[in-house]
Every structure is written in structure tokens, then in C-alpha cells.
C-alpha positions in Angstrom: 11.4 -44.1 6.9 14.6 -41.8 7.8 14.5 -40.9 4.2 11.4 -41.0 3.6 11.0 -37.7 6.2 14.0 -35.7 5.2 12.5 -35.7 1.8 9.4 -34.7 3.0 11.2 -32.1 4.7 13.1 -30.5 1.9 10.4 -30.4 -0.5 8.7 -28.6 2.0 11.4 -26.3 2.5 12.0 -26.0 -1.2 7.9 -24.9 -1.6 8.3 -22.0 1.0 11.5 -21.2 -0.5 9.5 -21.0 -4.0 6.6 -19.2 -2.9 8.9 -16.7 -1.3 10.7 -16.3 -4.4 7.8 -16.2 -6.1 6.7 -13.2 -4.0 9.9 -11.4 -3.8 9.5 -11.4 -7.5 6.1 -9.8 -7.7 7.3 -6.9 -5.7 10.2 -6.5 -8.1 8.4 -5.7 -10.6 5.6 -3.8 -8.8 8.4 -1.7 -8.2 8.4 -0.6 -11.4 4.8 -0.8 -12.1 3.2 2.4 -13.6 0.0 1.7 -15.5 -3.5 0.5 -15.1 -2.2 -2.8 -17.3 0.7 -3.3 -14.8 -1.0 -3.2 -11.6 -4.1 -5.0 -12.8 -1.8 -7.9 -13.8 0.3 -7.9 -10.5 -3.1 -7.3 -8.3 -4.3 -11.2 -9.7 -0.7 -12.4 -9.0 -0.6 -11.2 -5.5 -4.1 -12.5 -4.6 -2.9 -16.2 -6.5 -0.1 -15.7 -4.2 -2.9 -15.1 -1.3 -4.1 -18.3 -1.8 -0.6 -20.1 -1.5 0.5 -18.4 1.7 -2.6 -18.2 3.8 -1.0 -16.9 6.9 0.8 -14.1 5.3 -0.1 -10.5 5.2 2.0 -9.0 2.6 0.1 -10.3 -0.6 -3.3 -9.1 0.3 -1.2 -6.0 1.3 0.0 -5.5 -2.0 -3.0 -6.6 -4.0 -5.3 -4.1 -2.1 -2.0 -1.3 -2.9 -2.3 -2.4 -7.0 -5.8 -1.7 -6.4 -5.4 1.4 -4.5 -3.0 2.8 -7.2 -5.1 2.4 -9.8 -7.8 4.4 -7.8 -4.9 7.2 -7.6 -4.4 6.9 -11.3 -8.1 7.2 -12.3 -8.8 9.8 -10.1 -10.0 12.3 -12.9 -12.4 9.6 -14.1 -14.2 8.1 -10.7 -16.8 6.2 -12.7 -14.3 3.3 -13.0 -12.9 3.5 -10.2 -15.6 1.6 -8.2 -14.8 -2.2 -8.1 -10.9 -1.1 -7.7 -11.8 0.6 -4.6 -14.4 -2.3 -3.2 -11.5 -5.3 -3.9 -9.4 -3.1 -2.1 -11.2 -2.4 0.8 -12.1 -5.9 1.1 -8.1 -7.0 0.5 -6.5 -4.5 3.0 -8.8 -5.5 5.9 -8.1 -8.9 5.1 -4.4 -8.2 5.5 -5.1 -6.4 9.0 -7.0 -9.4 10.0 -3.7 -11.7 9.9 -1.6 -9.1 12.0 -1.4 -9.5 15.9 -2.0 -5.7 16.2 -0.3 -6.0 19.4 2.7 -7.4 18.2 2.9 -5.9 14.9 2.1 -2.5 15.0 5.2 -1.3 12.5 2.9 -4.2 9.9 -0.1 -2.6 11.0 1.1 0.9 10.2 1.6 -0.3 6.9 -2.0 -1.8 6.4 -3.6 1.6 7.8 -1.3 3.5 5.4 -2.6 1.5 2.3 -6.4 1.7 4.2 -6.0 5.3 4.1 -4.8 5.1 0.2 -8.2 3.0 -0.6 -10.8 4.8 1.4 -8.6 8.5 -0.4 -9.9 6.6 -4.0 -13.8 6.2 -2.7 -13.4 10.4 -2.5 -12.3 10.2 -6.4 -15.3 8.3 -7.1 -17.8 11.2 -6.5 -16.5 13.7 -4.0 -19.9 15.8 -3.2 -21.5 12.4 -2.1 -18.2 9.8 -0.6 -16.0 13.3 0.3 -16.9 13.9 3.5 -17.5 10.5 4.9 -14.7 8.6 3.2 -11.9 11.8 3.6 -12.5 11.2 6.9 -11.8 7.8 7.3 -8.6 8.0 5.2 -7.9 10.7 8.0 -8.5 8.4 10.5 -6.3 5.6 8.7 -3.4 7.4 7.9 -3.6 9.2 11.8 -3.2 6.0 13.0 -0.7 4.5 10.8 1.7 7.7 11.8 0.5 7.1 15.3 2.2 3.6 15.4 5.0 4.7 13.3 6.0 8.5 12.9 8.5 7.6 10.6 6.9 5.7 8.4 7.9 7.0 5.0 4.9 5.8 2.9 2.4 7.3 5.2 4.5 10.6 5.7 4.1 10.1 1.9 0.5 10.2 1.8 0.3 13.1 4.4 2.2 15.4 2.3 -0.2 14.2 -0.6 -3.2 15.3 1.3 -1.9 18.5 2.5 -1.0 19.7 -1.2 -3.9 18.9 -2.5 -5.9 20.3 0.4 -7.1 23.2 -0.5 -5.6 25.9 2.0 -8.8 27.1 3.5 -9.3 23.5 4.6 -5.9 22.8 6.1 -3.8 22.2 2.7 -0.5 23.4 3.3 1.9 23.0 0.2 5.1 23.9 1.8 4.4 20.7 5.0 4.2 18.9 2.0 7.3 19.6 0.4 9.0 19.0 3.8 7.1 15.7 4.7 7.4 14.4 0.8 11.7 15.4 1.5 11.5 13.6 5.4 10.1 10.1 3.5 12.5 10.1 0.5 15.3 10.4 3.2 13.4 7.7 5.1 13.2 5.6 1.6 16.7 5.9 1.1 17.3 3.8 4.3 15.2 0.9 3.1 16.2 -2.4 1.7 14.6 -4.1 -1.4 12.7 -6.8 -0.4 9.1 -8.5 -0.3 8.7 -5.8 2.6 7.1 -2.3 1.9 9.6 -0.5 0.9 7.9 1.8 -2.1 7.3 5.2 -2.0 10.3 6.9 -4.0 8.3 7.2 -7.4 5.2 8.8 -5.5 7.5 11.2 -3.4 9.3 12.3 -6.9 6.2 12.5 -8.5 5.1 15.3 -5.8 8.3 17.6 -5.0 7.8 17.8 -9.3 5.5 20.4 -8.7 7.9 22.4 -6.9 9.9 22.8 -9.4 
């Protein structure tokens, strides 16, 4: 019977030590995911992964992110942009929904960063009709993702992505971007690699490449 249990109990322990492997090694290579192909692919891994750890925010995290980057990269073409945007909606607030938002609230920064990212690609889709309600909502997202953590450096990401492409008359203001997009790679550079957030560099680089 003694047996029996401890062999019980390390195949249990060797399951969560494979699905955490198995997740650690999604966000390896997300982090050096750059096409529609790539993040479609790791979007179905992390909601298979979903299914496996049931209590865990971070793969509906990163599935709704996959989707949400794909918005970003579509952005000149909104008419397939739609069912991207609606999986991600759906996957982010499923995410928040596992986080004690009392206890959390450096998570839940995170979920209202990405929020903010997938309400930003409902603007892409047809900005005269979605614009004004859903540019305000990614307001209100990423407002409250810096709220509960100034420093995070993917959501100081996203504000210095707004403000330079804000036009100026509007609030745009391309030199706070440079400085925000500078503040989060010196934020990045203190992160670990890890199955937490910790992506943003790429994005950053992308942006203060217009300032050159």
C-alpha cells in the first residue's frame, strides 16, 4: 500500500513537472516568434496547454498575446483580423478570471496589459466604427495595468506605442515614447527567462527603430 502511494505520488509529481516543462517550452519559442505561422501554431499549443493546467493563468495569457500579436501584425489589413481579436478577448478574460485580483495584482497587471493589446487590434479592424469605443477601453486597460504596476515594462511598452502613433493633436507625443520605450528595455533587462511574462525587448527595438 506504502508503495503503492509513493508511486502515485511521483507520477503525479513527474506530470506537473512535464506540463511545466511543457509550458516553459512554449514560451521559449514564443520568444522568438515573429510571423502569423508562428503565433497561430503556439496560440493552439498554449490553449492545449489550457486544458492540461486548469488553474493556471499563464496559458490563456499567452494564447490571447499570440492572438493579440497577430492583430498587431495585421493591422494594415483589419478584414482578417476579426476572429484573432474575438479568441483573444474571450482568452485574456479567462486568464483574469483565475487571478485573486486582490492578491495578484503584479498578474493582473499583466492580463490588463495584454487586454489593452486585444481591444488596440478591434481599432485595426475598422477604426471610424470600433476607434472610439474600443481606443478607449485599451485606455482603460493599459491605465490600470500601470496603475497596479508603474513599472511594468510591457505595459510602459504599449504606452510609448500609443503615444507615437497618436497623432499629436490627440495627445501623441513621440519623444514620451522614446523615453517610456528606453524605461521598459531597462526594465526588460532585469527580467529572468521563464514561463513568466517576461517579453517586450523585440517590441521596444522595433519602436526606438524609428528614431533612428
Amino acid at each position: 500500500m506504502k508503495k503503492t502511494f509513493l508511486s502515485l505520488l511521483l507520477l503525479l509529481s513527474f506530470s506537473a513537472f512535464v506540463r511545466a516543462q511543457s509550458l516553459q517550452e512554449a514560451v521559449h519559442k514564443l520568444d522568438n516568434a515573429a510571423s502569423v505561422k508562428d503565433y497561430e501554431a503556439l496560440e493552439k499549443n498554449f490553449v492545449a496547454l489550457a486544458g492540461q493546467q486548469p488553474q493556471s493563468w499563464l496559458p490563456w495569457y499567452y494564447a490571447a498575446f499570440c492572438n493579440a500579436k497577430i492583430g498587431f501584425l495585421y493591422q494594415e489589413d483589419g478584414d482578417k483580423i476579426e476572429p484573432y481579436s474575438i479568441k483573444g478577448e474571450e482568452q485574456i478574460s479567462r486568464a483574469q478570471s483565475l487571478l485573486d485580483s486582490t492578491k495578484q495584482q503584479q498578474q493582473l497587471s499583466e492580463v490588463l496589459m495584454v487586454m489593452g493589446m486585444v481591444y488596440r487590434t478591434k481599432v485595426f479592424i475598422n477604426p471610424m466604427s470600433y476607434g472610439r469605443k474600443y481606443g478607449m477601453l485599451s485606455d482603460k486597460s493599459l491605465q490600470q495595468a500601470l496603475q497596479l504596476s508603474p513599472e511594468n515594462p510591457r505595459a510602459l511598452y504599449l504606452r510609448a506605442w500609443v503615444k507615437y502613433y497618436t497623432p499629436k493633436m490627440w495627445g501623441g507625443d513621440k519623444q514620451l515614447a522614446k523615453e517610456l520605450a528606453q524605461k521598459s528595455v531597462a526594465l526588460l533587462a532585469k527580467e529572468k527567462a521563464g514561463e513568466n511574462p517576461h517579453w517586450g525587448k523585440a517590441e521596444d527595438d522595433a519602436l526606438l527603430s524609428k528614431f533612428k
